[in-house]
C-alpha positions as CSV (number, residue, x, y, z in Angstrom):
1,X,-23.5,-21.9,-8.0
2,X,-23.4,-22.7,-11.8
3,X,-20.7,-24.1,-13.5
4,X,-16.7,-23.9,-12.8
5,X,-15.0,-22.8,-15.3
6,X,-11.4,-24.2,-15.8
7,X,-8.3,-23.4,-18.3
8,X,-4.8,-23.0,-18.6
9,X,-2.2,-20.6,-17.7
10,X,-0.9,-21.3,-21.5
11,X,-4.2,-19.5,-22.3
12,X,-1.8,-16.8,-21.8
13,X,-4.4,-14.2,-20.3
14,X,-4.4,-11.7,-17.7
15,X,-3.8,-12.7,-13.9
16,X,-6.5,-10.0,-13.3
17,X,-8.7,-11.4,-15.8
18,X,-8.4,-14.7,-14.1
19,X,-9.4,-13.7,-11.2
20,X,-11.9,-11.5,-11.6
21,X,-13.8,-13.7,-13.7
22,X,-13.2,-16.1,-11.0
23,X,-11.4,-19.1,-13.6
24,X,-10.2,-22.2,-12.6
25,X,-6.5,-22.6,-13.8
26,X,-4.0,-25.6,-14.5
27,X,-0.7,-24.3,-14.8
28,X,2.1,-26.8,-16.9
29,X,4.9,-26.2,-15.4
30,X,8.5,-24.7,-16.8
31,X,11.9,-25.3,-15.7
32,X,15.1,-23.7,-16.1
33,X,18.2,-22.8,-14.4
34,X,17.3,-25.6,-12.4
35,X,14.7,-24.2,-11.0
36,X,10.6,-25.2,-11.6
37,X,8.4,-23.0,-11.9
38,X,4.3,-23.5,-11.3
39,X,1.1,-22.6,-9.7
40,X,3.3,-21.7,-6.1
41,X,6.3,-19.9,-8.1
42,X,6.2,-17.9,-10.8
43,X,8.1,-16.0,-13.2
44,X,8.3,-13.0,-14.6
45,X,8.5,-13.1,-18.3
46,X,10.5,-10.5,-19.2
47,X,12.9,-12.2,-16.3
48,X,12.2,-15.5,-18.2
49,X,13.4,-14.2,-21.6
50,X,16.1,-12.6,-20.6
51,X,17.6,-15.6,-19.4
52,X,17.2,-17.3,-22.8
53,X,19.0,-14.5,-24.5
54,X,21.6,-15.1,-22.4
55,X,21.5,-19.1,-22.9
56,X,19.5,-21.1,-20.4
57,X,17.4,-23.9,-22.4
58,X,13.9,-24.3,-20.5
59,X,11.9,-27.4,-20.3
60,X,8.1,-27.9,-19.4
61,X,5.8,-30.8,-18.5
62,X,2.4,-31.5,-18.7
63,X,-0.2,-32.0,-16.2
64,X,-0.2,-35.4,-14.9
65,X,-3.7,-37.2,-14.3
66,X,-2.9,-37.5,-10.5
67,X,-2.2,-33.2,-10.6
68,X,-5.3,-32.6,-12.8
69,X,-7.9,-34.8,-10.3
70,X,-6.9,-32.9,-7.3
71,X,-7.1,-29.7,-8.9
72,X,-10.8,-30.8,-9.9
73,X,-11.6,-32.3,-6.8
74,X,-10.3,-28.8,-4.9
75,X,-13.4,-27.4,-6.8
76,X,-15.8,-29.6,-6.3
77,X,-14.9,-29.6,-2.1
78,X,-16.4,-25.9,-2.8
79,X,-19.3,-26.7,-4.0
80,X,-19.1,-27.3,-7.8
81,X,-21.3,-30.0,-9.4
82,X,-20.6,-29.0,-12.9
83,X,-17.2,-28.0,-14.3
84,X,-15.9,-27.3,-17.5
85,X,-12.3,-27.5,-18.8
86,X,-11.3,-25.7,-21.6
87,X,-8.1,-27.5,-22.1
88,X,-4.7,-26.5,-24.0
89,X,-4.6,-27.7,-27.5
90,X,-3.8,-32.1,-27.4
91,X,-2.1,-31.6,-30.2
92,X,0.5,-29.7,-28.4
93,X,0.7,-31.0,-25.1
94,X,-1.1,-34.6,-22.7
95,X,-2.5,-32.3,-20.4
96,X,-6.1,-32.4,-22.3
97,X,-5.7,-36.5,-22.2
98,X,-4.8,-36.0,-18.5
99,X,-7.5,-33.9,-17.3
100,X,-10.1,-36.6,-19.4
101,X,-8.8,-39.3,-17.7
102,X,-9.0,-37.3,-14.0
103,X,-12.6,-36.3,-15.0
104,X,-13.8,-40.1,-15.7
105,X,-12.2,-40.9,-12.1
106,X,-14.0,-37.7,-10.4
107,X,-17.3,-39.1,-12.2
108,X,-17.2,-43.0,-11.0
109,X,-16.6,-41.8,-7.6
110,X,-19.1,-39.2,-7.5
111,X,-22.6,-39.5,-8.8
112,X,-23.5,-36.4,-8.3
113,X,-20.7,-34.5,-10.3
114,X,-20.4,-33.9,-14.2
115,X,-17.1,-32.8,-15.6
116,X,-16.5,-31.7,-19.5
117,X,-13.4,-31.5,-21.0
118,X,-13.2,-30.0,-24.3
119,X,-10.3,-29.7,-26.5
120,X,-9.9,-26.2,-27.5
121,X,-6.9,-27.2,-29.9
122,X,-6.0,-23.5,-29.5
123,X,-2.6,-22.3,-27.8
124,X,-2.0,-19.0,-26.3
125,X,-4.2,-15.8,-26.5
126,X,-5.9,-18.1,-29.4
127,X,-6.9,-20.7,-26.2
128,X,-7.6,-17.1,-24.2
129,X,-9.9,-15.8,-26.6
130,X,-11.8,-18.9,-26.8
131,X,-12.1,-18.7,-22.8
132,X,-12.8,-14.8,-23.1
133,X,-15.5,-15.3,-25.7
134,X,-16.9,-18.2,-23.4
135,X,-16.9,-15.6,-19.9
136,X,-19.4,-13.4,-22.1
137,X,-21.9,-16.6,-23.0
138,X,-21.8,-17.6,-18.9
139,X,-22.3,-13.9,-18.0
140,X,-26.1,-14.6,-20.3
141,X,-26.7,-16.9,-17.6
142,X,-26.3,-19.7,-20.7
143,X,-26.5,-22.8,-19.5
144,X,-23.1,-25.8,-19.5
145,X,-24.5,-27.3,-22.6
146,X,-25.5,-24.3,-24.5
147,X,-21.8,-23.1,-23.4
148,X,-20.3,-26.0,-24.9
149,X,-22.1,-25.6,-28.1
150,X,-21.2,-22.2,-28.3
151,X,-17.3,-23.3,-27.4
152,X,-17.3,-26.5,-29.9
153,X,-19.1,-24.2,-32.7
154,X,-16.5,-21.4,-32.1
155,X,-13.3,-23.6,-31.9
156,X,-12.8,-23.9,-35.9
157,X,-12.8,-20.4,-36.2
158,X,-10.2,-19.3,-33.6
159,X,-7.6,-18.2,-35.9
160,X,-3.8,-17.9,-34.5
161,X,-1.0,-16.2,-36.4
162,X,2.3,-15.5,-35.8
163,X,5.8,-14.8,-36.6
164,X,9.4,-15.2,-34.5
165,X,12.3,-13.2,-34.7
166,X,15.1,-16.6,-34.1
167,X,14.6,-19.3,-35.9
168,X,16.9,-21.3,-33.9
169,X,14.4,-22.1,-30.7
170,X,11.8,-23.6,-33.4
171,X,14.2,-25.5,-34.4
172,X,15.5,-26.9,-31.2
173,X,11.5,-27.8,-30.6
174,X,11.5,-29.5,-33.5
175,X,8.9,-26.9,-35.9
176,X,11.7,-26.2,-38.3
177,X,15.0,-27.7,-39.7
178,X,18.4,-27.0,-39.0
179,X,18.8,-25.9,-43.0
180,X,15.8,-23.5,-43.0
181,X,16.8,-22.4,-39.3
182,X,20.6,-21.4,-40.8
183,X,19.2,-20.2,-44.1
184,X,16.5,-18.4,-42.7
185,X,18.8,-16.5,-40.3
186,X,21.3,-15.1,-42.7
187,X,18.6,-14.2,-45.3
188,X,16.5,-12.3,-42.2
189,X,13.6,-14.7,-43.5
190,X,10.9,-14.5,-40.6
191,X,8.9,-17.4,-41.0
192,X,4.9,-16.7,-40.7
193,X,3.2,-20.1,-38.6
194,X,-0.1,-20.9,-37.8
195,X,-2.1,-23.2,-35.7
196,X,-4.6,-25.6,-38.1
197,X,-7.4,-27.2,-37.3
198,X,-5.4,-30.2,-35.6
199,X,-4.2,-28.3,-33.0
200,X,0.0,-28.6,-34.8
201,X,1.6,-25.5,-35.3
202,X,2.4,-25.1,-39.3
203,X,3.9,-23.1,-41.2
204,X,1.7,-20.9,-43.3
205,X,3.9,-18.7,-45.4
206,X,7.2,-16.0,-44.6
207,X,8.4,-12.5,-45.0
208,X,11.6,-10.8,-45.2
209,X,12.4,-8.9,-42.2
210,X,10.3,-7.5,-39.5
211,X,8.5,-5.3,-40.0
212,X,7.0,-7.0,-43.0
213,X,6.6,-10.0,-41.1
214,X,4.2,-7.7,-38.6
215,X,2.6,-6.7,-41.8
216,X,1.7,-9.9,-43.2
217,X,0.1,-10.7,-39.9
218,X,-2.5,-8.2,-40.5
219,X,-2.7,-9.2,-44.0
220,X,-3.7,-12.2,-43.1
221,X,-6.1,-10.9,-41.1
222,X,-8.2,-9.4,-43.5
223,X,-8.1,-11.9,-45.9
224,X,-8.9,-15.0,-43.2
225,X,-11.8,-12.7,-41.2
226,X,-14.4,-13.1,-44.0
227,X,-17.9,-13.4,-42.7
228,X,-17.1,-13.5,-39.4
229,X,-15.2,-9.7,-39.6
230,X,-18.2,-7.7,-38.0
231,X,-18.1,-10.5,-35.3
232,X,-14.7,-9.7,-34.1
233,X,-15.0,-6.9,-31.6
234,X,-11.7,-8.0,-30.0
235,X,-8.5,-9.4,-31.1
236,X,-5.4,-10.8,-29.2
237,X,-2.1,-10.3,-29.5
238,X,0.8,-11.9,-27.3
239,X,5.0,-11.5,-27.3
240,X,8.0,-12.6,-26.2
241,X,9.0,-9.2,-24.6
242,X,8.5,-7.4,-27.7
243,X,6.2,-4.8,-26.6
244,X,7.1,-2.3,-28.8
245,X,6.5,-4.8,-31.8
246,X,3.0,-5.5,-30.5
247,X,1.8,-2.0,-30.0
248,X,3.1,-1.5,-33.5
249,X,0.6,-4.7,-34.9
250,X,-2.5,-3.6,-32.5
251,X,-2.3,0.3,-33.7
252,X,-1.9,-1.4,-37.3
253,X,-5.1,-3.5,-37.1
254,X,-7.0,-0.8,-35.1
255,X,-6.2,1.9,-38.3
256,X,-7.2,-0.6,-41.4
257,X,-10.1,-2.6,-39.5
258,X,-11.6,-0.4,-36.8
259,X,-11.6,-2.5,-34.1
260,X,-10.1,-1.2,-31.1
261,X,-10.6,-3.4,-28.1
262,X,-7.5,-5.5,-27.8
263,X,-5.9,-7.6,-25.2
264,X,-2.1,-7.7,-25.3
265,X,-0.6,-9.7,-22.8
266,X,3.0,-11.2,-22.8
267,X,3.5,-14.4,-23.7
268,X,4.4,-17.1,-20.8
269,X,7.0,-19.5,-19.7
270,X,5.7,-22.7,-20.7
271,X,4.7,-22.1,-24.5
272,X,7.9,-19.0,-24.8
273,X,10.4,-22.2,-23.6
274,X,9.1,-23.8,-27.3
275,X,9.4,-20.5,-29.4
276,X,11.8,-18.0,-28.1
277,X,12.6,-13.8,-27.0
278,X,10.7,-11.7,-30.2
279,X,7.6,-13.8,-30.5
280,X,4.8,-11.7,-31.9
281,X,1.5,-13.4,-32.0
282,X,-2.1,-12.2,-33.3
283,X,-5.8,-14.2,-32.2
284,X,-9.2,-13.3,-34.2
285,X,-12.0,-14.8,-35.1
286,X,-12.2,-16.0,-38.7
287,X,-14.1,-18.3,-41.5
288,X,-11.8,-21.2,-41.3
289,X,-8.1,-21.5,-39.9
């Protein structure tokens, strides 16, 4: 049967993706308006960002060791010897430390069963890229170790940038101060973040307004791509129901670089709960992050 391949639905990709390329997927779930929402009851995100604009504070949680062993085991009672995680970043969320500790269980109890759980210490389309670029190394007939070579060779270079349009929900998550959050408001200062090579989100530099601030993303682009620019022959955007915004950034990067196979995808619940409505976010493949 090969290998199972296993992510997260903070990879942020395509249900139809998923499915068709027949991924195992942990979902962390999201609550709000007292209501949870998971692998049995989702949410539309444009449903999910309306409600913050009109108030309601989400929460999420990770996956617990318990949730992440029965979710492994569900594979291995169809067949699966070999799986491979490709967890959400640790420096973001427990659920990589949870899945490890699952895997180690799975292991002393079966023999015949190897599980590999690799921190991607990517978030979002940055995680989903990483899993995308993986699909295409399985679909070689590459073996699990020359796969996780490829994965843990390609991790450094999965470069995440983006920008937010309130200040305030990075804030309440703890990414910015109350001062800059204020400040940055009033003076329509849009900060530009990244994800480093810890897996933390960071900030990385700002722009005034908008527009610029889609700008700089692809500015950022070209000067981060370097030697690895003929090897990007896809990029990744996500948003927090700001489609308009992201069609605006792909068009821009398909015009100055020439690439123009792109996955745009809207951003879900359980990462949007940390940053917000107007998140624009851009994935690539880059020298360093």
């Amino acid at each position: 049967m090969g290998f199972k391949l296993i992510t997260d639905n903070t990879a942020d990709l395509p249900m139809s993706y998923i499915e068709e390329n027949q991924i195992g997927l942990f979902t962390l779930p999201c609550t709000i308006d007292g209501i949870t929402y998971d692998e049995n009851n989702s949410l539309d995100s444009k449903v999910f960002f309306d409600k913050m604009r009109s108030g309601s504070m989400p929460t999420t949680s990770q996956v617990n060791p318990e949730q992440a062993k029965t979710r492994m085991e569900a594979y291995i009672e169809e067949g699966y010897k070999e799986i491979l995680y490709l967890a959400f970043s640790s420096g973001l969320s427990g659920t990589c430390n949870s899945a490890r500790i699952a895997a180690e269980e799975i292991m002393a109890e079966h023999s015949d069963v190897r599980i590999q759980v690799v921190d991607t210490l990517c978030a979002s389309l940055g995680e989903g890229l990483l899993v995308y670029l993986t699909v295409e190394e399985m679909k070689k007939g590459k073996s699990m170790d020359e796969v996780i070579s490829f994965v843990q060779e390609t991790i450094p270079h999965v470069i995440h940038v983006f920008t937010v349009d309130d200040l305030n929900h990075l804030h309440r998550g703890g990414r910015v101060s109350k001062a800059t959050a204020v400040i940055g408001t009033l003076a329509n200062i849009k900060p530009i973040l990244h994800v480093d090579d810890e897996g933390h989100l960071t900030a990385l530099t700002k722009a005034r307004g908008r527009k610029k601030s889609l700008t700089t993303l692809v500015d950022i682009m070209e000067k981060s791509m370097g030697s690895y620019r003929e090897k990007n022959g896809i990029f990744m955007i996500t948003h927090g129901d700001c489609e308009e915004d992201a069609g605006f950034l792909a068009d821009s990067i398909t015009k100055r670089f020439g690439i123009e196979k792109c996955i745009i995808n809207p951003l879900g619940a359980t990462i949007g709960a940390h940053t917000g409505p107007g998140l624009i976010a851009l994935f690539f493949l880059g020298d360093a992050r």
